[in-house]
C-alpha positions as CSV (number, residue, x, y, z in Angstrom):
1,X,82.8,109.7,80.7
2,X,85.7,108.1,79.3
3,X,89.2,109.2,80.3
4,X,92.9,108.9,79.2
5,X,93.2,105.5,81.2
6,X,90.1,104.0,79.4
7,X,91.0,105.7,75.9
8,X,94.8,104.3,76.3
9,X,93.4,100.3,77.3
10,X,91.3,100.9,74.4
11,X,93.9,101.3,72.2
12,X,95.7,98.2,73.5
13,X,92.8,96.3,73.2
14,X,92.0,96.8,69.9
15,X,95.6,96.5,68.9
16,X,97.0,100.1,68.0
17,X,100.8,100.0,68.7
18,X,101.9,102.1,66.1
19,X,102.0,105.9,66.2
20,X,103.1,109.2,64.0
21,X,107.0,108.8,65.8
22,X,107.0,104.9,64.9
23,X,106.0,104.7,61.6
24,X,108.3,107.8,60.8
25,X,111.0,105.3,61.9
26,X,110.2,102.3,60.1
27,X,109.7,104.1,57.1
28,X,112.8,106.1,57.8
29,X,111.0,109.5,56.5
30,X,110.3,112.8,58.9
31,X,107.6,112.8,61.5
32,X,106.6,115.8,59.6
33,X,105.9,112.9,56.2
34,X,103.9,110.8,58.3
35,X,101.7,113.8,59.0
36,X,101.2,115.2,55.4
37,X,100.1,111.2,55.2
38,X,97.4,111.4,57.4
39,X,96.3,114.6,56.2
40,X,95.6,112.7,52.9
41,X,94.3,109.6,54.6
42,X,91.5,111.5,56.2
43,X,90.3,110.7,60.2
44,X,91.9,106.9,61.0
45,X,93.8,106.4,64.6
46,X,92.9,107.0,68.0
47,X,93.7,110.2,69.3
48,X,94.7,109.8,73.1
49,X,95.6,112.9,74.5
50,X,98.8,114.5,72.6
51,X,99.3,110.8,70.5
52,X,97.7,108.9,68.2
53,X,97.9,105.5,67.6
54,X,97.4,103.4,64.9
55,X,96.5,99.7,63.8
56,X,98.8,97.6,61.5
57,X,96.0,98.3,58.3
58,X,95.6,102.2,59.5
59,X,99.5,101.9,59.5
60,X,99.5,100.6,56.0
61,X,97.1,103.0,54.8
62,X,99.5,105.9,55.8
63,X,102.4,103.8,54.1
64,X,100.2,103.1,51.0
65,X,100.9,107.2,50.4
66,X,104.7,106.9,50.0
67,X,104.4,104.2,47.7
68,X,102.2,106.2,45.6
69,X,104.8,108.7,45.9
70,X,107.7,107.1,45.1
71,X,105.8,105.6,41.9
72,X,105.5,109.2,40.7
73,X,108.4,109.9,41.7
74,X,110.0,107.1,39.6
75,X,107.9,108.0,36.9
76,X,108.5,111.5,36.6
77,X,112.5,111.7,36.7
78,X,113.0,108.2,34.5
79,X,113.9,108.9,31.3
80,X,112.0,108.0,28.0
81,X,114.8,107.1,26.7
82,X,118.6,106.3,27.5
83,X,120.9,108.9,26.6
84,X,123.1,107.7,23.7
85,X,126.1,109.4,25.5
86,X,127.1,109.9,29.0
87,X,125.7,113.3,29.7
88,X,126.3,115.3,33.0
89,X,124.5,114.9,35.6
90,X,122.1,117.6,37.5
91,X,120.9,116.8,41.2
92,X,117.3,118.6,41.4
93,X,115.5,119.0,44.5
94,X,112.0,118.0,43.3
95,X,109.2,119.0,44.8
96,X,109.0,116.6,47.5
97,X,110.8,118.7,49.8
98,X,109.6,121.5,51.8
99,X,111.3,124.5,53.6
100,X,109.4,124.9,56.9
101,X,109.4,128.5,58.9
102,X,112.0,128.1,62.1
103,X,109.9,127.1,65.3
104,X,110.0,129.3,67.9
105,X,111.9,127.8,71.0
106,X,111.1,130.5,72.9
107,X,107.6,129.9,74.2
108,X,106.8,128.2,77.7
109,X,106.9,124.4,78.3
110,X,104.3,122.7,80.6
111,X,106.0,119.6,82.1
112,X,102.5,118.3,82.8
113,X,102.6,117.2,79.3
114,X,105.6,115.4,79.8
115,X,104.1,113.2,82.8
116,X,102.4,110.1,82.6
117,X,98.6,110.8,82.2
118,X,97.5,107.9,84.1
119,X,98.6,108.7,87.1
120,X,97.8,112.3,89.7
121,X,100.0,113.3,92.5
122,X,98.5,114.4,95.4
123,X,100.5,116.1,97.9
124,X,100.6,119.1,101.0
125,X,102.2,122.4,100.2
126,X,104.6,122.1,103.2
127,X,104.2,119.0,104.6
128,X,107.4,119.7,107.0
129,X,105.7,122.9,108.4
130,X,102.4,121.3,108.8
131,X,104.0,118.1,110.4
132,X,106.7,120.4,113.4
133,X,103.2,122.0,113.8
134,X,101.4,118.2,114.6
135,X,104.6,117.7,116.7
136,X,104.4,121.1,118.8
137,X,100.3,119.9,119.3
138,X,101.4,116.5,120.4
139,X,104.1,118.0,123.1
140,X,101.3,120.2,124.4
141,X,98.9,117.6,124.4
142,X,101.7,115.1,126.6
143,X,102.5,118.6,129.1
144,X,98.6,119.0,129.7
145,X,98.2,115.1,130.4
146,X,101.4,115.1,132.7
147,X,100.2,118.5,134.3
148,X,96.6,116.6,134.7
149,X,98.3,113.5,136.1
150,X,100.3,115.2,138.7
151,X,97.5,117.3,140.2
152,X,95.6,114.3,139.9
153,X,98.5,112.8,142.2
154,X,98.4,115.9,144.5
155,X,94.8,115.4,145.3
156,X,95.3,111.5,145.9
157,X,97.6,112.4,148.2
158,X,95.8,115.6,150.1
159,X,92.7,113.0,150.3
160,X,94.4,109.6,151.6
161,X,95.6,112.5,154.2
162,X,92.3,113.4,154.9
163,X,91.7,110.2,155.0
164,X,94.1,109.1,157.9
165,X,93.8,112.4,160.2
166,X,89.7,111.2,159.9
167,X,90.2,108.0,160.2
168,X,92.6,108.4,163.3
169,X,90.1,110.9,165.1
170,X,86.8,108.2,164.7
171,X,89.3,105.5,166.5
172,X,89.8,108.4,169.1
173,X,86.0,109.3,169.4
174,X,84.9,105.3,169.2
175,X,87.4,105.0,172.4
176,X,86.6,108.2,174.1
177,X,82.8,107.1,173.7
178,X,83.3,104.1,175.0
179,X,85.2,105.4,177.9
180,X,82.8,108.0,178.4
181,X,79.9,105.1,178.2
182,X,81.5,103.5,181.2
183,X,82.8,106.4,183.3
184,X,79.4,108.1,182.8
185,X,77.3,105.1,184.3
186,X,79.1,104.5,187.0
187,X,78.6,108.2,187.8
188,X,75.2,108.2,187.3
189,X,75.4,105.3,189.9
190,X,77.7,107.3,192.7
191,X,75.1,110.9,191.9
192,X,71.9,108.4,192.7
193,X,73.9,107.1,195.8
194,X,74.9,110.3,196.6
195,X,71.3,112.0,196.4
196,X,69.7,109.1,198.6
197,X,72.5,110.0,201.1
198,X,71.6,113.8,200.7
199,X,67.8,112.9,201.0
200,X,68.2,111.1,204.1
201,X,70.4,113.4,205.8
202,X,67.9,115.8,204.3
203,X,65.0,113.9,206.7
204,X,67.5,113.6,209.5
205,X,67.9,117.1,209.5
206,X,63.7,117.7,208.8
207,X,63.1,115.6,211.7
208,X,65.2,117.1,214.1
209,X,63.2,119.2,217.1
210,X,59.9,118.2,215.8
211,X,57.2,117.2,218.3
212,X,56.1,113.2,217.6
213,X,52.6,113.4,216.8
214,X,50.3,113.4,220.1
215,X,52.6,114.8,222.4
216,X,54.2,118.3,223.3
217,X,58.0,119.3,224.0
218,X,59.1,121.6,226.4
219,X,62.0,123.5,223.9
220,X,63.0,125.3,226.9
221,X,64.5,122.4,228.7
């Protein structure tokens, strides 16, 4: 579909410059004139939106008619012949003129008619409103990130705590163990000495009073 863009390149590239306003001026008659014109020069222009436009021969067509108008014009009021003595002189009207009805001013106006057609404006109701209300999101975004980042901080902290009080009881553990390593082997060495000692006083005690094999002992003595 073609729209007012293509219609109005169109018209420049085929060379129609001229319009109703335009030719009114150059031919120093009413816009209205230029109308009747093309009313009797049938469909010529291109009609591109409110305006037409026109070439230089569809220009010369619509001129063509006040020729022909002024030639009847000339024809009609010029005298057969000249008076023989100065008579007065009457100013008529004629019947080229026309009393138009008053336009009513009244009515409403759409500026969109006013505006270039080639190019649409596109634009937010309230962009201020809806931009404080990007603003107010974007502080509550930064709070929630800061809020995130500190208890992120807290729990670095709470674990490199953690960390030390458990890295500080394996050292104690790793020296304890190898304390205990030590202290309990050489305790394991003073309980086996200690037994032997206890199983020999044990025999020495288990031997005391008993008869040596093959002989009998007088306990009385």
């Amino acid at each position: 579909m073609t729209n007012a863009t293509d219609k109005a390149l169109n018209a420049t590239d085929i060379k129609r410059p001229h319009t109703l306003a335009s030719i009114a001026t150059d031919a120093d008659v009413t816009k209205r004139t230029v109308q009747r014109w093309l009313t009797k020069a049938g469909d010529i222009g291109v009609l591109d939106g409110d305006t037409r436009y026109f070439s230089d021969a569809e220009r010369d067509t619509l001129l063509s008619h006040q020729s022909k108008r002024q030639a009847n014009d000339t024809v009609a009021t010029e005298p057969a012949t000249l008076p023989t003595t100065p008579a007065e002189i009457q100013i008529y009207e004629g019947n080229h003129q026309q009393t138009l009805a008053p336009i009513d001013m009244t009515g409403a106006r759409d500026l969109g008619q006013l505006r270039s057609p080639f190019m649409e404006i596109q634009s937010y109701q309230d962009p201020l409103a809806m931009a404080q209300q990007l603003v107010s999101q974007n502080s509550q975004f930064v709070g929630a990130m800061s809020a995130d980042l500190q208890q992120r901080q807290e729990q670095l902290n709470r674990t490199n705590e953690a960390l030390a009080l458990v890295e500080q009881s394996n050292q104690n553990l790793l020296h304890q163990a190898q304390q205990y390593q030590i202290e309990s082997r050489v305790q394991a060495a003073l309980i086996n000495q200690s037994t032997v000692q206890l199983q020999q006083k044990i025999n020495q005690q288990q031997g005391l009073g008993k008869p040596v094999s093959g002989q009998s002992q007088d306990v009385s003595q």
